[in-house]
N, C-alpha and C positions, 0 to 999 in steps of 0.2 A: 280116127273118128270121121264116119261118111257127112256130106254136106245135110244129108235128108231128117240127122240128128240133130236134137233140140239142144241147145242152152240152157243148161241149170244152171239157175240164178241160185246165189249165197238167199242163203235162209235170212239173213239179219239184213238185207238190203232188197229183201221182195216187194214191200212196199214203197221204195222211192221211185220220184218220179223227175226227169228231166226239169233243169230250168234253164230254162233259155236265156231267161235276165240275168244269171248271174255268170260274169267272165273272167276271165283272169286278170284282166287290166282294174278289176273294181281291189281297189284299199278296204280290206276287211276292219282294219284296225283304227282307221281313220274316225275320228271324233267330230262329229259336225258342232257347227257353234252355237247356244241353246240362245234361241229366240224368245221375246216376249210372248210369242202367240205357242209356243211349248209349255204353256203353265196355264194349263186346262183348268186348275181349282181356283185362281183368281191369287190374291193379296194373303201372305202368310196371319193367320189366326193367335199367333204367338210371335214376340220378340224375341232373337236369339242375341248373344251380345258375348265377345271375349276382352278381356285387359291382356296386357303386358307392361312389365316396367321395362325401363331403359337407364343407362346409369348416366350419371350427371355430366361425364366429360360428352356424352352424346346430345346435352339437350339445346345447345346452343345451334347446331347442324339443323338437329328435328324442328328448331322454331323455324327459320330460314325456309326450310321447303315444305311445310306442313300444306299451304296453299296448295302445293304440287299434289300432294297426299290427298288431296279434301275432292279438287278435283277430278281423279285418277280414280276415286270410289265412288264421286257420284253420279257417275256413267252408268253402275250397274247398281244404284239404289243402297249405297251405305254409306251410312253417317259417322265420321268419326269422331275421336274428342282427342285433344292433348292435353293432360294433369300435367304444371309446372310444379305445382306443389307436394303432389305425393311422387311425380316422378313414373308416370304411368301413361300408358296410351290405351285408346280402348274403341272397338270398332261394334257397331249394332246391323239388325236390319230395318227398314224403316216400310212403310206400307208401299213407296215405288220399287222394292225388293220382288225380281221376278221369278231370279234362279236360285233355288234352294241350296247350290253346293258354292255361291259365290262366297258364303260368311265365312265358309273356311281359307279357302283363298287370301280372301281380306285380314285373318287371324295372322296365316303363316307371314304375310307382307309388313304387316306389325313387330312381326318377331325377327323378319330378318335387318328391319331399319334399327331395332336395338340393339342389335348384333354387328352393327357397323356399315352394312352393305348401303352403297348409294341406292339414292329416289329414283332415278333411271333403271337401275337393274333390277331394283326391288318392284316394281309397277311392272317385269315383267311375268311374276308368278300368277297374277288373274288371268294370263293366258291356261286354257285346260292342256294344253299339250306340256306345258312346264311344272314343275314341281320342285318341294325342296326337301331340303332334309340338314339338320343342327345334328351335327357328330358331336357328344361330349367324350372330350380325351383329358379332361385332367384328371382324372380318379386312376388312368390306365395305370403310372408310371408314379414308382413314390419319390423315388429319387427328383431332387429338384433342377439340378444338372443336366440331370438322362432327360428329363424329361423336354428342358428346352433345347435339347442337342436333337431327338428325336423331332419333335415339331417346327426346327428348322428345318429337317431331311425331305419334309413335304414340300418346303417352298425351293431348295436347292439356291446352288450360287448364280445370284443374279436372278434369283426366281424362275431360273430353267425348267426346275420338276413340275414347278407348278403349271408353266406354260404346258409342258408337252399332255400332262394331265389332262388340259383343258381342251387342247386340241383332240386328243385321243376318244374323250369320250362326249366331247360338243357340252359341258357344264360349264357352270360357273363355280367358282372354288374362293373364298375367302379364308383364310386360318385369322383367327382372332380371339388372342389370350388364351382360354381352356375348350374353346370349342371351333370348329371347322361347318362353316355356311357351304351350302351346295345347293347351287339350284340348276336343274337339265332335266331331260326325259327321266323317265322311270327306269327303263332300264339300264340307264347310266347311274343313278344316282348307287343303284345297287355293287357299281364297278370301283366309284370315287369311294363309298364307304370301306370296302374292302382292301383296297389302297391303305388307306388311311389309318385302320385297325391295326393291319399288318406291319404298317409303318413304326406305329408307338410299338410293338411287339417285337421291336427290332429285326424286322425284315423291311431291305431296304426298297423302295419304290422303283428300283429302276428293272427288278425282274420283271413287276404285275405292269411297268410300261413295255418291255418287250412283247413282253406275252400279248399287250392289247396288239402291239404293230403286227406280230404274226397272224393274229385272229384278222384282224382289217385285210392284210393282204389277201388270206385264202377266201374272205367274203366275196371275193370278185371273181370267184371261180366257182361258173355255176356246176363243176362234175363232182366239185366238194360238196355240195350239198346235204347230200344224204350219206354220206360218211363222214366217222370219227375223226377229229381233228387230232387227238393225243401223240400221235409218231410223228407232229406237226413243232409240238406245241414242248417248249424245254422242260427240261426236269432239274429241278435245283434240290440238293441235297444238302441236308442238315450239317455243318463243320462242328457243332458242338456236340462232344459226344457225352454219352452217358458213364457215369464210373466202372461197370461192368466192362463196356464196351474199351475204354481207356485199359484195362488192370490183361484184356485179352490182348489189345494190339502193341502192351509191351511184353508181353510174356512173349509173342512171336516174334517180335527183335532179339528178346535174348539166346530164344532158340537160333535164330539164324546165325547171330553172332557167335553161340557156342560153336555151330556145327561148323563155321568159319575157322574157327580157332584151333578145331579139335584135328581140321584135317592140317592144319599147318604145324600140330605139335605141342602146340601151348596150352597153358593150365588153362580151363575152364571159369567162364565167369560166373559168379552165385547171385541170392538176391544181395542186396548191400545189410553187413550186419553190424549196421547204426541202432536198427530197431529193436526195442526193448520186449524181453522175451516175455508171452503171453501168460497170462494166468492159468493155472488150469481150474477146467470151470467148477464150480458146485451147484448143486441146485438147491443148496440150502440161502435164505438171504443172511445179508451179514449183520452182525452185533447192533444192536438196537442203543443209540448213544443213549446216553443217561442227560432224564431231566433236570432240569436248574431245580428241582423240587429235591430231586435225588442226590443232586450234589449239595444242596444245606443240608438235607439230614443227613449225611456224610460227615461234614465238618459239624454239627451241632449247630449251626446260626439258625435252621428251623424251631428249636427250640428256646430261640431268645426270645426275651421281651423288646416291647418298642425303642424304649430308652438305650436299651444293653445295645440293641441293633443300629441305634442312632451315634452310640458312644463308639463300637468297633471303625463304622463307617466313617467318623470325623476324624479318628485317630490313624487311619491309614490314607487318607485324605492330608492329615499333618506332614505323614512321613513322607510320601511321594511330593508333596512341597519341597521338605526340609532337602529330600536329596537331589532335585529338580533347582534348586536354589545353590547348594554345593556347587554343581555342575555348573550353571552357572557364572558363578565366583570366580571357579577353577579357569572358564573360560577367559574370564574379565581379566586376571591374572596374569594369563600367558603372556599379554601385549608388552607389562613392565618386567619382564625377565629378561636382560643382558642375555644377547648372541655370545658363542664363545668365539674368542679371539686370540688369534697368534701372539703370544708375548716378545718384545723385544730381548733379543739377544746380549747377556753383561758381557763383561769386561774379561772374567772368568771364561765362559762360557766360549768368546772369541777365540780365548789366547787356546784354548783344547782343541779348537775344532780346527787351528793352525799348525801345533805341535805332529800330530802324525802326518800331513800332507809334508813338510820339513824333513819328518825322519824319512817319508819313503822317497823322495826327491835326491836325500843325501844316500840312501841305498842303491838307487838308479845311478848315482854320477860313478860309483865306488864299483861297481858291476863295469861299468862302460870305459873306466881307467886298465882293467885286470885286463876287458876282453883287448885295448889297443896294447897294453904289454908284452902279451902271448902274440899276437901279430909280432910285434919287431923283433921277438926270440927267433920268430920260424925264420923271415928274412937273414937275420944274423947267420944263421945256421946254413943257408941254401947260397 
């Protein structure tokens, strides 16, 4: 392309035009602080006003710094109330109300003091650059166990997990009871929730803190930029398998084991044949039970009268008594029945069981006189 050639300009970019004022040092994102004199309509024409309750172990705290609370809002024109009796708090706008998005502000600051967060950290959500956000986790997990083994896992031993949490993404992180306080930027708050989710879901917090320390490091490296972090960033893989997935990775054991087996000689291994052998199917369904309707007309009770049916049912009532009662008896019984016992040996009985040990004693002595006989013959002889 010679110098003497024009520049074609993109079609979608033909009408811009240079700005000089704006540079790259200027904070696109940057929130300026809203002024009185930024509320061009004057004094809100309507009251806006939110409650919250708080629970009673917190109202003894909430009386103590309420002063602090009262204060803290009437900087920016809101009036608050504390209910000792219903147990409530409740914040309005008042006619020195300048900034229309402060009442919300004010709302969430309410809701995180009944949630437990101190008066110092909770006064800091009227800043616009802070924000909060109420994770509720107790519906996640039924078990009652799992559930506070899990919502320990966020705070860690010694409160480690929750420190490194905190450092990683610049919030603030409370766990209390069924729900998890979070107050930081916006884009943090979207990090601590997904932590946190993950967490009850039993995945545990310390991969989504690696992955933040990965992401933090390669943030310092302006050639990262415009490229994909993923060959950066770990890949963790699911240990719980699916049943399918289980029934294939043993079928590939036993093939390897056979083909092991087969070349050293030895018999073959099967499935194990504990299992009870299958049905074979029908597509008919099976025998339709018979109703309790069908079984009196069966036996005739369908055809009793009330009496008749009152008279069978006392009378078998009598009998599963009568032999419920036997049984019973029979039991009660056992206790006074004499153990059988060895009888002493008579008089008779001794002198018998003496008489043959005698006769074979005197057959032994008469044996042992023959065999030294026969000895002193051979001697005489030789």
């Amino acid at each position: 392309m010679s110098d003497g050639d024009e520049v074609i300009a993109n079609k979608n970019k033909a009408h811009r035009k240079d700005k000089p004022w704006d540079t790259d040092d200027i904070d696109q994102w940057k929130i300026d602080v809203f002024q009185p004199s930024d509320n061009k309509a004057g004094a809100f024409t309507e009251e806006s006003s939110f409650a919250t309750l708080f629970p009673k172990y917190r109202e003894k705290y909430l009386r103590e710094v309420w002063s602090a609370v009262t204060r803290a809002l009437d900087t920016h024109g809101i009036a608050c109330t504390l209910d000792l009796v219903h147990g409530s708090m409740s914040v309005r706008t008042t006619r020195k109300t300048y900034d229309p998005y402060i009442i919300l502000k004010a709302r969430d600051m309410i809701k995180l003091l009944a949630r437990g967060v101190a008066v110092t950290q909770a006064v800091k959500i009227l800043d616009d650059s802070i924000a909060c956000d109420i994770i509720k986790i107790g519906t996640l997990v039924r078990n009652k166990e799992r559930f506070v083994k899990r919502r320990q896992r966020i705070i860690g031993p010694d409160g480690s997990t929750l420190k490194a949490i905190e450092l990683l993404t610049q919030c603030y992180v409370l766990v209390q009871g069924s729900t998890v306080s979070v107050m930081g930027p916006y884009k943090s708050l979207k990090e601590v929730r997904r932590i946190v989710l993950d967490c009850m879901k039993n995945i545990h917090p310390i991969y989504r803190i690696k992955e933040l320390m990965i992401r933090r490091e390669l943030a310092k490296d302006p050639k990262l930029a415009t490229e994909s972090w993923d060959r950066f960033l770990p890949q963790f893989r699911k240990r719980h398998l699916k049943t399918s997935e289980k029934t294939a990775k043993k079928n590939e054991i036993l093939e390897t084991k056979n083909a092991a087996r087969k070349a050293a000689g030895l018999p073959l291994d099967g499935p194990s044949q504990d299992k009870p052998a299958k049905k074979m199917y029908t597509p008919f369904p099976p025998a339709q039970l018979p109703r309790k309707v069908d079984l009196q007309l069966e036996s005739g009770e369908y055809f009793l009268k009330a009496h008749e049916k009152e008279a069978r049912e006392s009378a078998r009532r009598k009998q599963k008594q009568t032999e419920t009662t036997a049984k019973r008896r029979a039991e009660r019984a056992e206790v006074y029945v004499a153990p059988m016992e060895d009888a002493v040996p008579t008089v008779e009985e001794k002198r018998h069981r003496k008489r043959p040990t005698l006769a074979s004693e005197s057959a032994q002595g008469t044996n042992d006189q023959k065999r030294r006989k026969r000895h002193r013959t051979d001697d005489e002889i030789l």
